[in-house]
N, C-alpha and C positions, 0 to 999 in steps of 0.2 A: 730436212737435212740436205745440205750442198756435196759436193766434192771439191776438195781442192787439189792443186798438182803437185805429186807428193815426187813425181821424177821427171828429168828433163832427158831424152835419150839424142845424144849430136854422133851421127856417123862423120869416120875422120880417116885419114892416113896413118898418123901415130897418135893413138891414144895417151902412150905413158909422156908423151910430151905436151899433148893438150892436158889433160890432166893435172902436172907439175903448175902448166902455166895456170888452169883455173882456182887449184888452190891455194894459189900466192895472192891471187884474186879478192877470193872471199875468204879468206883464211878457212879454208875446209879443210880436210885430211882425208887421204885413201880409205875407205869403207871396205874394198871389196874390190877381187880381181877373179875376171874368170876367164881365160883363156888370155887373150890380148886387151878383152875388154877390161875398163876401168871404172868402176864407181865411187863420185866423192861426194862428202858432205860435211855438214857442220860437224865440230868437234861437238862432244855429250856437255852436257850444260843448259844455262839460258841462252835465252837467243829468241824464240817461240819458233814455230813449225817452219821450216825452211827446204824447199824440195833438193832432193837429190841430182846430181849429175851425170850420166851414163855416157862414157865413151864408147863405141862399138867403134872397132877397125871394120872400116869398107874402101877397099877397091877402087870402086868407080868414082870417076870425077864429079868436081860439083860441074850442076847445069845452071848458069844464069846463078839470079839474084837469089837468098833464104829468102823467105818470107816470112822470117822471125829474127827476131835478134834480139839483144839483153840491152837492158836500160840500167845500169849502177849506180851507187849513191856512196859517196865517203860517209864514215862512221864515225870517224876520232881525227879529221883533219880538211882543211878549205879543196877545192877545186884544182887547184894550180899543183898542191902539192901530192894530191894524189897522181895526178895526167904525170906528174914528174914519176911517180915508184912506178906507175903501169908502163910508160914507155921504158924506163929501167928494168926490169923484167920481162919485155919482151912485145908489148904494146906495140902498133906502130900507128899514126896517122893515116884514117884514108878517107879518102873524099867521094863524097856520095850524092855532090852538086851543094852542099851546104854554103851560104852567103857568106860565113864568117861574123856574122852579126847574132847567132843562136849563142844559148846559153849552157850551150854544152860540147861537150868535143865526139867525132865520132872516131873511131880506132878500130884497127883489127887485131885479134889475135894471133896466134904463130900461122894459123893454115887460113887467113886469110877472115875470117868467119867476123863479119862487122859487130860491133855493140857500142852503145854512149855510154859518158861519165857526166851525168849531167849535175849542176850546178848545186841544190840543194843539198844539205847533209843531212845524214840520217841519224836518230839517237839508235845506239843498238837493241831498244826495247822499242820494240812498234804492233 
């Protein structure tokens, strides 16, 4: 028997805002609040096992580069028109030395926190 990552914990400055913006994301919903922290996840249904999100408020700034970041895949629509809902919500462009010739875009979140949309779609059963 393995483990899988059943929770992602991102320390932040506002939680209930990175939050909002993650499950506009992946269509998740608030799970669970405790204190300022926030946890989201898929709504109950199919889907298959999908890890949770934990916001913790922290304080301190970030230092340098994460060394992790999220890689996304559209479900029900091309490349171009997802980059378009995510920058509409709150996405923004940033550059992280990428030539422009990759097949994916990279974006930050509201607090800066990079992740891709890359190119291929995903069926929502995988």
């Amino acid at each position: 028997m393995a483990c899988r990552i059943s929770e992602i914990v991102i320390d932040c400055a506002d939680p209930e805002r990175l939050a909002a913006f993650w499950c506009e994301v992946l269509d998740y919903t608030v799970l669970r609040r405790d204190g300022d922290d926030i946890e989201i996840g898929p709504p109950p249904g199919p889907g298959g096992l999908r890890p949770v999100l934990v916001f913790n408020r922290s304080d301190e700034p970030r230092a340098g580069k994460p060394r992790l970041h999220f890689d996304v895949n559209a479900t029900d629509r091309d490349q171009e028109a997802e980059l378009d809902r995510l920058l509409k919500i709150g996405a923004r462009p940033a550059d992280v030395g990428q030539t422009g010739e990759e097949g994916w875009h990279v974006l930050a979140d509201p607090e800066g926190n990079e992740f891709c949309l890359l190119r291929r779609r995903l069926s929502e059963v995988r």
